[in-house]
MMTF fields as JSON, N, C-alpha, C and O atoms, coordinates in Angstrom:
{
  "mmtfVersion": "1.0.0",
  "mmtfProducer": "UNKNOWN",
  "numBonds": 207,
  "numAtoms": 208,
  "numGroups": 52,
  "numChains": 1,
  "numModels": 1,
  "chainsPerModel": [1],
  "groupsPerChain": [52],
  "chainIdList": ["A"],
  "bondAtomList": [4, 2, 8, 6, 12, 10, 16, 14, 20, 18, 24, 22, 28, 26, 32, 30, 36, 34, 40, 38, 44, 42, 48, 46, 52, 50, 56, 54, 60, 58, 64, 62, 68, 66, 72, 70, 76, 74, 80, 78, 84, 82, 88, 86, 92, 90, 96, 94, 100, 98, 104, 102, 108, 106, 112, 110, 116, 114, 120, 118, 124, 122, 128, 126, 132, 130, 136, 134, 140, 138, 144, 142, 148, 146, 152, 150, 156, 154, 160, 158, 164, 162, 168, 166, 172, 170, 176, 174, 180, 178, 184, 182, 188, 186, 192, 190, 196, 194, 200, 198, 204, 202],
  "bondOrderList": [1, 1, 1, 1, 1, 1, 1, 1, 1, 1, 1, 1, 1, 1, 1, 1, 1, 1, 1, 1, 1, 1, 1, 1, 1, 1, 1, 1, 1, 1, 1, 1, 1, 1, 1, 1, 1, 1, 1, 1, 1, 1, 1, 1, 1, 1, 1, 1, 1, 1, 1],
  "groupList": [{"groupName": "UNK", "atomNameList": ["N", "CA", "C", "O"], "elementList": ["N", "C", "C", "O"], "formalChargeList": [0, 0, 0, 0], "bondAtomList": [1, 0, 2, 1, 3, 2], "bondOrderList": [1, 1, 2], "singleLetterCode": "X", "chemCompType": "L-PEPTIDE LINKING"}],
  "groupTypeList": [0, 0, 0, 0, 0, 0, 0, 0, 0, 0, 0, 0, 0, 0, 0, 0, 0, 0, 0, 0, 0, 0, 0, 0, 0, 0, 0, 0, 0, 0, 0, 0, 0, 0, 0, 0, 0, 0, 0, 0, 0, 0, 0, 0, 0, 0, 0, 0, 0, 0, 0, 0],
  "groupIdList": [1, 2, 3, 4, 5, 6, 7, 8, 9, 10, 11, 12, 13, 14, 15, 16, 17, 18, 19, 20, 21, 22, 23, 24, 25, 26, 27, 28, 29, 30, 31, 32, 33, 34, 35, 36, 37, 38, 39, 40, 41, 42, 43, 44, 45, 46, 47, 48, 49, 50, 51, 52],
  "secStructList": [7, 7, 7, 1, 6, 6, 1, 7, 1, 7, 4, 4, 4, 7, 7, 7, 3, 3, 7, 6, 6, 1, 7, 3, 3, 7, 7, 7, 1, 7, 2, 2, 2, 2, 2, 2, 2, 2, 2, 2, 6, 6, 7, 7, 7, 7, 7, 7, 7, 7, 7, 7],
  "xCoordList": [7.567, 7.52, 7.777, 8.657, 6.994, 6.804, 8.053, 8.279, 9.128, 9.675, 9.661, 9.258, 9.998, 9.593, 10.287, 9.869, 11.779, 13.113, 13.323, 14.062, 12.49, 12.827, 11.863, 11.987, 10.667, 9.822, 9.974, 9.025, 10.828, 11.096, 12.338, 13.263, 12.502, 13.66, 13.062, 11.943, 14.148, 13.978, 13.033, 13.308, 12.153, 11.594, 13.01, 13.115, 14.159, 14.778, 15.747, 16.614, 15.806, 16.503, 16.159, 16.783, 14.748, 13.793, 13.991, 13.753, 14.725, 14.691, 13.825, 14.283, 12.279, 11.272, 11.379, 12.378, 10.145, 10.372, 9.52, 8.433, 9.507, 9.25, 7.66, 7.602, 6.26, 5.132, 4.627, 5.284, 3.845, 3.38, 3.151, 3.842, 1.982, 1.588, 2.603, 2.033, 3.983, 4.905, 4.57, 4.329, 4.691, 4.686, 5.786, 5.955, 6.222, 7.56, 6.489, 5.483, 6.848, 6.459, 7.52, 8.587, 6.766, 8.379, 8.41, 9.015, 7.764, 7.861, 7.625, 8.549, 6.381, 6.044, 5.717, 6.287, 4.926, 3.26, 4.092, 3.627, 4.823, 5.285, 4.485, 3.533, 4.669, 3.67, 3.854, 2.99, 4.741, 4.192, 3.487, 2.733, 4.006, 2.721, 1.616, 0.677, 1.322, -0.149, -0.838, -1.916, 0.108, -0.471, -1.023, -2.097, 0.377, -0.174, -1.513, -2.154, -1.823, -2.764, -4.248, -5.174, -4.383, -5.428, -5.792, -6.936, -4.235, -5.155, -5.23, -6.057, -5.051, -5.445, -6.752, -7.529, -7.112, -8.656, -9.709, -10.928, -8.81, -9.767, -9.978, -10.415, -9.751, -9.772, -9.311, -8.317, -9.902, -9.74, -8.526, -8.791, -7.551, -6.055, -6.404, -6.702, -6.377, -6.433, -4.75, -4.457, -4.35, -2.936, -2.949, -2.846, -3.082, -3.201, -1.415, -0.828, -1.173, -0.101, -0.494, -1.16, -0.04, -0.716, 0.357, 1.101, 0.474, 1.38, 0.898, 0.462, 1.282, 0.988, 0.403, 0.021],
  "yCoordList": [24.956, 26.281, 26.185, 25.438, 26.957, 26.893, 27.51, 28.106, 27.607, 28.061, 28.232, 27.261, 29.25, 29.643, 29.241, 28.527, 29.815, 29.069, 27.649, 27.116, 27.031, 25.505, 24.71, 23.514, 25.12, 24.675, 25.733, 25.571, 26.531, 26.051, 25.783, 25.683, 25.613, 24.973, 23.481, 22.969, 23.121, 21.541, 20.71, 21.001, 19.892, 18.738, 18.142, 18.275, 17.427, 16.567, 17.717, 17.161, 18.881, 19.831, 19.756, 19.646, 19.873, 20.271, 18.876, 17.714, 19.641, 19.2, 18.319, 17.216, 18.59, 18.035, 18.41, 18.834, 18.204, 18.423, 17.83, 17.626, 17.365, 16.874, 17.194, 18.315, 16.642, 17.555, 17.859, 17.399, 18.374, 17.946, 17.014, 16.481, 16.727, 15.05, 14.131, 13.415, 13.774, 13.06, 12.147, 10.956, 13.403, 12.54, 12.972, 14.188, 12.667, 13.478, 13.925, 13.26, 15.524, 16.463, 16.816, 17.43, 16.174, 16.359, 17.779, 17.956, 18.518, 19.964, 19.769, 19.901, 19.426, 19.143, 20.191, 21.053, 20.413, 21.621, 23.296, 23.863, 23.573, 24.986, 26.04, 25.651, 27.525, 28.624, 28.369, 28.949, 27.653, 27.988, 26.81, 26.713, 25.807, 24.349, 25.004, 24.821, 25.795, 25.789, 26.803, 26.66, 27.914, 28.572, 27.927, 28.072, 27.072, 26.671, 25.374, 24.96, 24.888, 24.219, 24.893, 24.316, 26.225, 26.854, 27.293, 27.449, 27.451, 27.992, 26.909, 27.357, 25.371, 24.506, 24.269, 24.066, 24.272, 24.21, 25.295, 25.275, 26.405, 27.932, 28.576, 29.727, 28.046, 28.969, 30.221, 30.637, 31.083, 32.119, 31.994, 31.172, 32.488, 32.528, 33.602, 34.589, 33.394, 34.049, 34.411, 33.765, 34.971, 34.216, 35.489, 36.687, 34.97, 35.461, 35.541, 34.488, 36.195, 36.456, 36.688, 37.653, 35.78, 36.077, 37.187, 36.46, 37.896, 38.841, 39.265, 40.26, 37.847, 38.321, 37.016, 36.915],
  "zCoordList": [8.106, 7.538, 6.05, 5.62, 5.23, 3.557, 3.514, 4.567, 2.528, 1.816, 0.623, -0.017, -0.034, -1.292, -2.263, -3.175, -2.099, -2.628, -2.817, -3.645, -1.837, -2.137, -2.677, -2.415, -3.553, -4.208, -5.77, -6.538, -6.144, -7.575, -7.965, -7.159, -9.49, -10.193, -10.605, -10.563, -10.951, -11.512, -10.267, -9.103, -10.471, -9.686, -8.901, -7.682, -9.768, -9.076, -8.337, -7.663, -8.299, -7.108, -5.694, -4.639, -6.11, -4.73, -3.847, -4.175, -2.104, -1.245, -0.76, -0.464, -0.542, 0.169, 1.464, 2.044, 1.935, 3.466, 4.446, 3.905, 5.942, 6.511, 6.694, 7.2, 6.478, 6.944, 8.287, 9.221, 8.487, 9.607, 10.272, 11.141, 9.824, 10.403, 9.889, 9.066, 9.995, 10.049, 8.631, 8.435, 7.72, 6.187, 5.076, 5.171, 4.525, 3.457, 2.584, 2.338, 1.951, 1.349, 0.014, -0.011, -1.015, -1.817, -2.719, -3.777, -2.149, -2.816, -4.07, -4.873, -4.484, -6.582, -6.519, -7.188, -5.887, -6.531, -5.755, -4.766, -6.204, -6.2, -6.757, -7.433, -6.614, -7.261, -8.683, -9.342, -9.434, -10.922, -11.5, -12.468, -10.508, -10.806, -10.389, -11.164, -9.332, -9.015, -10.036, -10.612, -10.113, -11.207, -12.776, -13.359, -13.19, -14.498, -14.047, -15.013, -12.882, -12.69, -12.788, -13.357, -12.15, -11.66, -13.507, -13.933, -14.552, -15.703, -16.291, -17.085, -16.782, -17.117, -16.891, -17.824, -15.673, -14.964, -15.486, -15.316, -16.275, -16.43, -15.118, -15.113, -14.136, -12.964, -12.546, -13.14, -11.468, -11.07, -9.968, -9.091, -9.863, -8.687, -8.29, -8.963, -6.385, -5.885, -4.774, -3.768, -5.055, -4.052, -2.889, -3.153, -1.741, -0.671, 0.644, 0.893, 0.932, 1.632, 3.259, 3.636, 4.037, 5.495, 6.558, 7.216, 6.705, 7.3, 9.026, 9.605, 9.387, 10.903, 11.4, 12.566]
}
């Protein structure tokens, strides 16, 4: 399960977490990495919320 809280702040804060397919997930790419990624690229962000 994503958590939100534990993908920002400092890199060396962030927990990591176990993935699915039995791989460590070290929580880099948080919403403001992805954001400042998508405008580096010039890209369009779409951020979608699944509720249900």
């Amino acid at each position: 399960r994503w958590k939100r809280s534990e993908t920002i702040g400092p890199l060396i804060d962030r927990p990591g977490t176990q993935g699915d397919w039995c791989y460590y997930d070290p929580d880099r790419m948080g919403p403001l990495e992805w954001l400042e990624f998508c405008e580096d690229l010039r890209g369009v962000t779409l951020l979608v919320v699944y509720a249900g």
